[in-house]
C-alpha positions as CSV (number, residue, x, y, z in Angstrom):
1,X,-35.7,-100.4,38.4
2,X,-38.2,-100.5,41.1
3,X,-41.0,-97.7,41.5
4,X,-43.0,-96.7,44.1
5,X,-46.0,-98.3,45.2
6,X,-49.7,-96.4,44.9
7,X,-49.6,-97.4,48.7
8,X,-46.6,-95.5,49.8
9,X,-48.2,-92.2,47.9
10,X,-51.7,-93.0,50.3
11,X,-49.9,-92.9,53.7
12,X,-48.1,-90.3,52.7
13,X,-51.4,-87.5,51.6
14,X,-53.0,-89.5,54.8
15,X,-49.8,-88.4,57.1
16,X,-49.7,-84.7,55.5
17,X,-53.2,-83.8,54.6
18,X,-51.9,-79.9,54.5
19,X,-50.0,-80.1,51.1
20,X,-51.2,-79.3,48.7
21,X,-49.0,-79.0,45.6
22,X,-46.1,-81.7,44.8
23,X,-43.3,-80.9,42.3
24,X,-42.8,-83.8,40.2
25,X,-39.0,-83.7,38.6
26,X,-36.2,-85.6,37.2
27,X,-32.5,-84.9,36.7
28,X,-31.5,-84.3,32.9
29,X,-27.6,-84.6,31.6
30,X,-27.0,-81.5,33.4
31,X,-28.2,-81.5,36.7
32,X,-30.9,-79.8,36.5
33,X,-34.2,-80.8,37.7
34,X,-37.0,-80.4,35.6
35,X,-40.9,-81.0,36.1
36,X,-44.2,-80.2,36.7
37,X,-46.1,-79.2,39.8
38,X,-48.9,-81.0,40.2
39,X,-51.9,-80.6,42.6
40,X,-53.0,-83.0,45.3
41,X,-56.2,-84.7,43.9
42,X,-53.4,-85.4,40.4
43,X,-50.8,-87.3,42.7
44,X,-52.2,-91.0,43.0
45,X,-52.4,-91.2,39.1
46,X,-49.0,-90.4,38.9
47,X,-48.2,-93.9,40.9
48,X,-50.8,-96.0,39.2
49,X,-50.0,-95.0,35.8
50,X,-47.2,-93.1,35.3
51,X,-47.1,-89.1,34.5
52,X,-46.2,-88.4,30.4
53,X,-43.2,-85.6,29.9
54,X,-42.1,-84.6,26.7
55,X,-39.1,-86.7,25.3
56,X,-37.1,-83.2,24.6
57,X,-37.0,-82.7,28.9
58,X,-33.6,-85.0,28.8
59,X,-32.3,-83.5,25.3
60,X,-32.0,-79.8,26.7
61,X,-28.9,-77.2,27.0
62,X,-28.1,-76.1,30.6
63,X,-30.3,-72.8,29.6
64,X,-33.3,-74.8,28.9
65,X,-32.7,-74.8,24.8
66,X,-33.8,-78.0,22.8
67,X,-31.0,-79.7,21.3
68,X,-32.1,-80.7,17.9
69,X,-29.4,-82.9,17.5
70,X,-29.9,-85.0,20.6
71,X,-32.5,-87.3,18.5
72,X,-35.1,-86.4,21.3
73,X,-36.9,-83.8,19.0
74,X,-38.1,-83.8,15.3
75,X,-37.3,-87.1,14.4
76,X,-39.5,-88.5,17.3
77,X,-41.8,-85.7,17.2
78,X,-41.4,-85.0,20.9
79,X,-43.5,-87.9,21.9
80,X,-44.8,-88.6,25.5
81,X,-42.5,-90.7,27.4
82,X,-43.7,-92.2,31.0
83,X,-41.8,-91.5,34.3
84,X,-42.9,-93.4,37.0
85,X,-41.9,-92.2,40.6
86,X,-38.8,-93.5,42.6
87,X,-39.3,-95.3,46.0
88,X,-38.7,-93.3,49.0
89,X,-38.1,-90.1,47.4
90,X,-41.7,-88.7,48.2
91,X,-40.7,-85.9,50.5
92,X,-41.8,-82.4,52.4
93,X,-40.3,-79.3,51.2
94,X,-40.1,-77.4,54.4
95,X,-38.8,-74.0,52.7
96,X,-41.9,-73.7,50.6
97,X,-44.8,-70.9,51.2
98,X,-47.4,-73.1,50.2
99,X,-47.3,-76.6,51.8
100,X,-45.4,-78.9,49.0
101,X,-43.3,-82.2,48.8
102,X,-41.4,-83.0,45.8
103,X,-41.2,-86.7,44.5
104,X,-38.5,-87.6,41.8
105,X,-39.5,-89.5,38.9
106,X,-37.2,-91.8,36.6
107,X,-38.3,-92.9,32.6
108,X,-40.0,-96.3,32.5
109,X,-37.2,-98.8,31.1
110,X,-39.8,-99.2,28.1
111,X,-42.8,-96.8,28.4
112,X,-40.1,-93.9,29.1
113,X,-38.3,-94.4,25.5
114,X,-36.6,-93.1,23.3
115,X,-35.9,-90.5,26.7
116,X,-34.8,-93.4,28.5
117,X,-31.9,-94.0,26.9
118,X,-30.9,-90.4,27.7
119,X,-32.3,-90.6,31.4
120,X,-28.6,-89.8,34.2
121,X,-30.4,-92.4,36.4
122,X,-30.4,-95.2,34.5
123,X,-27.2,-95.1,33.3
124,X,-25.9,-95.4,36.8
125,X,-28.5,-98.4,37.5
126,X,-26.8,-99.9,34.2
127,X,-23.1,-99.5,35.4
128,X,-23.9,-101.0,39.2
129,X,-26.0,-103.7,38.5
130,X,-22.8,-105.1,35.9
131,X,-20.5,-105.1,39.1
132,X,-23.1,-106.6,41.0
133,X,-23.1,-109.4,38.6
134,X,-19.9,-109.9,39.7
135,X,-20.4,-109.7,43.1
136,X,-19.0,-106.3,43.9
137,X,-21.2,-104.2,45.6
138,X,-20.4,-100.0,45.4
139,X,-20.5,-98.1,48.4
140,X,-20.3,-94.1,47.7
141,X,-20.8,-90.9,49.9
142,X,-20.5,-87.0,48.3
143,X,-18.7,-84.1,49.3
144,X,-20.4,-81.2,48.2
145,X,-19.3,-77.8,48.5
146,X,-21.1,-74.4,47.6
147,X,-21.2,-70.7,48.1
148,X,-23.7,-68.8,50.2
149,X,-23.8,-65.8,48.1
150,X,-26.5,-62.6,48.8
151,X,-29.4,-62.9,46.2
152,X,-28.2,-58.9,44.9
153,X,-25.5,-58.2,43.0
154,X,-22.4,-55.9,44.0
155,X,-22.2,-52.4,42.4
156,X,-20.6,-54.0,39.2
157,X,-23.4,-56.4,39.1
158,X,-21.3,-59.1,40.4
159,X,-22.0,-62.1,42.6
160,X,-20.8,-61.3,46.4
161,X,-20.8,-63.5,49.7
162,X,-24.0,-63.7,51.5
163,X,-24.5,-61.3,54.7
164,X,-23.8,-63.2,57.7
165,X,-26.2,-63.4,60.8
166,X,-24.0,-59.7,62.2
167,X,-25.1,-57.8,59.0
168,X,-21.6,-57.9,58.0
169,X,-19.8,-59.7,54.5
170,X,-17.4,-62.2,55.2
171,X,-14.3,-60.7,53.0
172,X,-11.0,-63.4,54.2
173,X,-10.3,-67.1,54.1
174,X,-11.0,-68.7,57.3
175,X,-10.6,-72.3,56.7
176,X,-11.8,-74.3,59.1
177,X,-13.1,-71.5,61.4
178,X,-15.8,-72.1,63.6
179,X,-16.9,-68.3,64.1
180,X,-17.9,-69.1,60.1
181,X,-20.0,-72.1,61.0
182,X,-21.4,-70.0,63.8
183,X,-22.4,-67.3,61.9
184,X,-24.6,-69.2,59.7
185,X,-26.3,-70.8,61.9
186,X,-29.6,-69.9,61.2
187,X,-29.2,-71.7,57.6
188,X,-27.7,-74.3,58.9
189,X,-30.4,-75.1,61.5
190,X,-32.9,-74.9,58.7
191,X,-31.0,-77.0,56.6
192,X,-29.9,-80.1,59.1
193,X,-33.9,-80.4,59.6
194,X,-34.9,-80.1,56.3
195,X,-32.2,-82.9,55.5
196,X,-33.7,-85.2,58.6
197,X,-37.0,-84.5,57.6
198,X,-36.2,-85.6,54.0
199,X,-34.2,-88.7,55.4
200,X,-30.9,-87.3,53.7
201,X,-27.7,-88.5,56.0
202,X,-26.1,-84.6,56.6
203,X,-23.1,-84.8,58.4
204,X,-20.0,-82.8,58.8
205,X,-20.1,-79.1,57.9
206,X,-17.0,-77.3,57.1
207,X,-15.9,-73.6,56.2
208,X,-14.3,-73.8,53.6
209,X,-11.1,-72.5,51.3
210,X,-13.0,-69.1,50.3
211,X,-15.5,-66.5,52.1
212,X,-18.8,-67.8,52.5
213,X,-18.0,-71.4,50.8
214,X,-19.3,-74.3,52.8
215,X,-19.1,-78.0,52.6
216,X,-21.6,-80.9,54.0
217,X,-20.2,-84.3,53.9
218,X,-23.2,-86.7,53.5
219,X,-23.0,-90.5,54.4
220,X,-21.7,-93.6,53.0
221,X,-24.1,-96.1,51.7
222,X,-25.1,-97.9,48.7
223,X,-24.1,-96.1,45.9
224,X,-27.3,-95.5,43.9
225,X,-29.3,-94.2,46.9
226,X,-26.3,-91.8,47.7
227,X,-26.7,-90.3,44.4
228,X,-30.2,-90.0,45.0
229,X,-29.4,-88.4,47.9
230,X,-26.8,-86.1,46.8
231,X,-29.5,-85.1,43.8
232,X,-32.3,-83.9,46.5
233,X,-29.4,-82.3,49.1
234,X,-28.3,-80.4,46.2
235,X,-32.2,-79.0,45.1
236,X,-32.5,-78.9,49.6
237,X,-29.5,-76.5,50.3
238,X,-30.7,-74.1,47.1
239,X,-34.3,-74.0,49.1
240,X,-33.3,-73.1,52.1
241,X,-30.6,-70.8,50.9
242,X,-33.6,-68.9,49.1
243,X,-35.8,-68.8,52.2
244,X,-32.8,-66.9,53.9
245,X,-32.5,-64.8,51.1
246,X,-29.2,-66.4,49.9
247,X,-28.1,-68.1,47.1
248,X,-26.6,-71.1,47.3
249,X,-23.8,-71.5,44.4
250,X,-22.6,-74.9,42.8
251,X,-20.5,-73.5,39.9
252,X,-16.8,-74.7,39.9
253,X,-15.4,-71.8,39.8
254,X,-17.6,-68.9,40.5
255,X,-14.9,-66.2,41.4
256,X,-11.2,-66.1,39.6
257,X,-9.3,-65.4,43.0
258,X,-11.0,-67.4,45.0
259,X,-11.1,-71.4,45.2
260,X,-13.4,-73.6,43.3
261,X,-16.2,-75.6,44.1
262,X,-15.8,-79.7,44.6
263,X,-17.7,-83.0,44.3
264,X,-15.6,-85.7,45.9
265,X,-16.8,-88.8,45.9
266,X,-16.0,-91.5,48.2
267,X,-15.7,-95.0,47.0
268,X,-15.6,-98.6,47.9
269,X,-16.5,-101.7,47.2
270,X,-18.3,-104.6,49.5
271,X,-19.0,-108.1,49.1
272,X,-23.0,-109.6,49.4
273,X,-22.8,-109.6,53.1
274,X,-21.6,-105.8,53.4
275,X,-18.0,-106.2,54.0
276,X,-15.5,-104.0,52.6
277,X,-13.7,-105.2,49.7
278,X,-10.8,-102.9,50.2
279,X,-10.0,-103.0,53.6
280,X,-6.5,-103.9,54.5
281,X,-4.5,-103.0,57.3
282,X,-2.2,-101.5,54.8
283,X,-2.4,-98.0,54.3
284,X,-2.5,-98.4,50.4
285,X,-5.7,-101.2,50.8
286,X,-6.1,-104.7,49.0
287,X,-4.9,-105.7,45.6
288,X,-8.6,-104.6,44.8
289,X,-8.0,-101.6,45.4
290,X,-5.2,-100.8,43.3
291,X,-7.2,-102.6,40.5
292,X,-9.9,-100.3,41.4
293,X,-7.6,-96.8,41.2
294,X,-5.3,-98.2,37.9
295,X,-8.9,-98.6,36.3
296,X,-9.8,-95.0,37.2
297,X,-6.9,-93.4,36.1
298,X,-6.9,-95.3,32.6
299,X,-10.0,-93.8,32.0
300,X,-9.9,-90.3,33.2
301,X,-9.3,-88.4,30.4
302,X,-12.2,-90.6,28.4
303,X,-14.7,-89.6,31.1
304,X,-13.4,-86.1,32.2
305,X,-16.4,-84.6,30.3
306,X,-18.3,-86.1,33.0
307,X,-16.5,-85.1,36.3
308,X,-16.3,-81.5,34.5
309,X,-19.6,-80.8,32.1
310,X,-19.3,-77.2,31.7
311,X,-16.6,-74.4,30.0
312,X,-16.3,-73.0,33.6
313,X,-15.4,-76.3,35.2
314,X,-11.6,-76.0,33.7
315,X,-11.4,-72.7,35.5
316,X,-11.1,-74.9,38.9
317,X,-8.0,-76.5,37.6
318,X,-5.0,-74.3,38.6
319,X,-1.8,-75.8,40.3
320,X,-1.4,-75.8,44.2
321,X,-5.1,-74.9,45.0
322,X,-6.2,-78.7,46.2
323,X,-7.8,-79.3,42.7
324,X,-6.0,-82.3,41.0
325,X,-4.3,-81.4,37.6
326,X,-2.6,-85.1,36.8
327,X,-3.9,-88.5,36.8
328,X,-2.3,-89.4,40.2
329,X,-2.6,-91.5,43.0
330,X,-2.0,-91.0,46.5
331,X,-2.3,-92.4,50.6
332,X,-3.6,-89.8,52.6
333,X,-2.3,-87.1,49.9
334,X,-4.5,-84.0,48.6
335,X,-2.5,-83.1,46.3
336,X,-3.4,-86.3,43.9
337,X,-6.5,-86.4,41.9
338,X,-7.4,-89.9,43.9
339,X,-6.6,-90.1,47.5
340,X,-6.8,-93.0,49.6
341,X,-7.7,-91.8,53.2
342,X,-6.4,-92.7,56.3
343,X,-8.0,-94.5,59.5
344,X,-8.7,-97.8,60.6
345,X,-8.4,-100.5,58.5
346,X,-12.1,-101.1,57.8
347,X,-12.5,-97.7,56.3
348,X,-10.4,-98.0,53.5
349,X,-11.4,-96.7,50.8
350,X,-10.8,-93.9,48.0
351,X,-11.5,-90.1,47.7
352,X,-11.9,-89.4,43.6
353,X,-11.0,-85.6,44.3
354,X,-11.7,-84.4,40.1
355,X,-15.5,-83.7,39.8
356,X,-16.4,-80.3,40.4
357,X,-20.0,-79.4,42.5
358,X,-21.1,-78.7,39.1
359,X,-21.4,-82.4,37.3
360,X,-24.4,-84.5,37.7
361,X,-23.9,-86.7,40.4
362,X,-26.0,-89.8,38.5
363,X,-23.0,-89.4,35.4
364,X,-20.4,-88.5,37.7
365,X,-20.8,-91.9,39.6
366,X,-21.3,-94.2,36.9
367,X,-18.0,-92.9,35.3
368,X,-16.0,-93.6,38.2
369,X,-17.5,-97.2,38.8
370,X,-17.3,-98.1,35.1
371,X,-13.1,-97.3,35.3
372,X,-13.6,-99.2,38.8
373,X,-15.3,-102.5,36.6
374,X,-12.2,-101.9,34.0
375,X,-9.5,-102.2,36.2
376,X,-11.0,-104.9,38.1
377,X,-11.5,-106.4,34.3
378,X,-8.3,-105.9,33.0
379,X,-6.2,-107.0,36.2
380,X,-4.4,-103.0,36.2
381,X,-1.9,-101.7,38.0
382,X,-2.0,-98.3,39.1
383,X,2.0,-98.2,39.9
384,X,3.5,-96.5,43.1
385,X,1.5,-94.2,45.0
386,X,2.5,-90.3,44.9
387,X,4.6,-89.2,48.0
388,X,4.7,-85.4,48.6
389,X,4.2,-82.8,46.3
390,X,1.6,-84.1,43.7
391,X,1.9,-81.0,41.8
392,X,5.5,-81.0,41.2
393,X,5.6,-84.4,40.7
394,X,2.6,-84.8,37.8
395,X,4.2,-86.1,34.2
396,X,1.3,-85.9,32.3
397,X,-1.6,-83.1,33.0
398,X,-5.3,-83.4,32.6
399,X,-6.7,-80.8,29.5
400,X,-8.1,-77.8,30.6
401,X,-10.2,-76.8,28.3
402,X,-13.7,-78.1,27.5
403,X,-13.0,-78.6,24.1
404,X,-10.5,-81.1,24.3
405,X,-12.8,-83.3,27.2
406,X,-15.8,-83.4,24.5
407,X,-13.3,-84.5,21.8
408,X,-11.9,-87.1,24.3
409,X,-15.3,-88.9,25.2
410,X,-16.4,-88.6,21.8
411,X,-13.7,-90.6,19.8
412,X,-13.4,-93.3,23.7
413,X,-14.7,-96.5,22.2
414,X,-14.1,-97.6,26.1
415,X,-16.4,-95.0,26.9
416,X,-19.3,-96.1,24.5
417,X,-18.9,-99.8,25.2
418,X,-18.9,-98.7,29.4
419,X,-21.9,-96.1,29.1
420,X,-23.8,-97.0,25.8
421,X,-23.8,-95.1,22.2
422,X,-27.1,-94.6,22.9
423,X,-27.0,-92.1,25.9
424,X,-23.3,-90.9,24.8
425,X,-24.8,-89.7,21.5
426,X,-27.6,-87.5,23.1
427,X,-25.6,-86.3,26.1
428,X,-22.5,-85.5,22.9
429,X,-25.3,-83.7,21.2
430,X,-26.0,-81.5,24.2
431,X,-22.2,-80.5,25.1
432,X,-21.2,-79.6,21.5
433,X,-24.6,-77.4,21.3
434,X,-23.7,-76.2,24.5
435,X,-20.1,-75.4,23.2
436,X,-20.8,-73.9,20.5
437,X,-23.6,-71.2,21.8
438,X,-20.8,-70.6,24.8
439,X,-18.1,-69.8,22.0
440,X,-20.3,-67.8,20.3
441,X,-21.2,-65.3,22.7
442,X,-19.6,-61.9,22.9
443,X,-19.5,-60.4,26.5
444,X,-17.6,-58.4,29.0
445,X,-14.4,-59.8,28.9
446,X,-14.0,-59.6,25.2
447,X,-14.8,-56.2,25.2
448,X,-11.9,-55.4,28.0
449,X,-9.1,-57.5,26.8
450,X,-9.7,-56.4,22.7
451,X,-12.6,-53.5,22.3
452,X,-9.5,-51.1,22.4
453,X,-6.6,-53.4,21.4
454,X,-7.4,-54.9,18.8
């Protein structure tokens, strides 16, 4: 895995002698990025030698809880482990008060252990580099979508949309509309420089299916540095939302009536000179292709814990609301959970439509290009693409419940031999902690349905 340089971190202080705090972080299982922030005169270290974070940062719950059984606590005595920082990912954060840049760190393949083993990143580093071997090549881009929501609560206490630039709540669906885009204009202004400024490929916006839900395609390119990039959009839109006094929202399903909150990912391969693996002037792609989607689909249930981490990701999963339900296959089809687009025969390529915003990006990806390298492997056939009604036509249905997700990766022996015992057992450890606290706890909607009922 290569680091950065103590160069690159000396032209950057030299081109921005004004900051002067730099948030060092890394992505655990979750998503979530955790760190320190340093000062200026501590940054060169970092490069030269490494910066020492406890080996409990990649072992935690979502809310920030040690897992004891993650073997990242006691039994290693939560022992230094050395990150090192990633190339290119030294940045500005406009958004800030005081002048900062953030720079991601990764776990040092030895220095970092035992957290390495448990480190998102190099998992996905693991996955490519064994389809490299073989000369394919993964291109990815994400599709991210999130709600602009206002930073106070309704009268309930309940999240609402964000106030647009008239003072006034958007309340209806307006799909596609433009007055939307319009009327968040000052966010995104802020946010399509922050993204240039931080070299993150921003393209498309989109309103989408809900009030104040948004989506941002970001470029294709090589699949590791789109993760990278989809990492740092993600932490980017949250910190501009904030300096607008908004909050920007990646849950999968934040609101019961409303739609839910996707991750597709886009997916091809290429050979070593760049060209693309899949493309065919036939609307269903190469024989590689199908390989690619049988392999997917034979492990989706395996690695659905992945594409939907959390008890509230199964909320997304409702029939006829553009989330897939079914492992199903599609051209040009969005009612399938894998859709190959349309367009010109060099573009082919395939839209995994399952992950909600909320999955880590790192796991997400490494998933989908470890059933990719199976179906490749195992010569698969994904059978005949879906025509019409994907819904009505699904046989077997994806589980929606979390439960049944964790028991799935848990007893994959695909899954361990694709992603390692080693970081299944710690990131198994988290979800079943996580499951259990989220089971435990009593709240509002026990108390409506059975406080007087039962």
């Amino acid at each position: 895995m290569p680091f950065a340089s103590v160069q690159d971190a000396q032209q950057f202080l030299a081109h921005h002698p004004d900051i002067e705090l730099f948030e060092l972080f890394i992505l655990d299982a979750n998503g979530v990025p955790r760190g320190k922030l340093l000062h200026r005169d501590e940054l060169l270290a970092v490069y030269a030698s490494g910066r020492p974070l406890p080996s409990t940062i990649l072992g935690l719950s979502i809310n920030g809880d040690d897992v004891e059984d993650s073997g990242l606590v006691w039994e290693v005595g939560d022992i230094d482990c050395r990150a090192y920082p990633l190339a290119g990912s030294l940045s500005r954060m406009p958004w800030r008060q005081i002048p900062t840049a953030a720079v991601q760190v990764s776990m040092h393949p030895s220095e970092g252990m035992p957290a390495t083993v448990a480190d998102p990143r190099h998992l996905l580093v693991r996955v490519i580099d064994a389809l490299k071997a073989e000369g394919y090549h993964p291109v990815m881009a994400c599709e991210l979508e999130f709600y602009l929501l206002d930073q106070q609560r309704d009268h309930q206490g309940r999240p609402q949309p964000a106030l647009d630039r008239d003072g006034g709540r958007p309340r209806s669906t307006q799909v596609y509309g433009l007055r939307e885009l319009e009327q968040i204009e000052p966010f995104l202004k802020d946010l399509y420089a922050a993204c240039k400024l931080q070299g993150i490929p921003a393209r498309t916006a989109i309103s989408e299916y809900a009030p104040g839900q948004v989506e941002i395609t970001l470029e294709h390119g090589d699949a590791l540095l789109a993760m990278d990039q989809a990492v740092r959009y993600k932490r980017l839109v949250k910190g501009v939302a904030h300096k607008h006094g908004m909050q920007a929202c990646f849950m999968a399903k934040p609101f019961d009536h409303l739609a839910g909150t996707g991750m597709h990912m886009h997916v091809s391969l290429a050979d070593g000179q760049g060209g693309n693996l899949f493309a065919s002037e036939a609307p269903a792609g190469t024989p590689l292709l199908g390989q690619a989607v049988a392999g997917m689909l034979a492990s989706l249930l395996d690695s659905l814990l992945l594409f939907c981490p959390n008890a509230n990701s199964y909320r997304r999963f409702q029939a006829n609301s553009y989330a897939p339900l079914a492992p199903t296959w599609g051209v040009d089809n969005r009612t399938v959970s894998l859709r190959v687009p349309g367009g010109p025969a060099i573009t082919r390529h395939i839209e995994h439509r399952i992950c909600g915003a909320d999955a880590n990006p790192y796991l997400a990806a490494a998933a989908i290009l470890a059933g990719i390298h199976r179906g490749i492997r195992e010569r698969l056939d994904p059978g005949a693409p879906i025509e019409g009604n994907g819904y009505a036509q699904a046989k077997t249905l994806l589980p929606t419940d979390w439960l049944t997700s964790i028991q799935a990766l848990e007893q994959s022996a695909w899954a361990r031999e694709a992603l390692g015992r080693e970081f299944l057992d710690v990131y198994l450890a988290i979800k079943r902690s996580e499951y259990r606290q989220f089971m435990a706890e009593v709240g509002e909607q026990d108390w409506r349905w059975y406080l007087n009922q039962a």
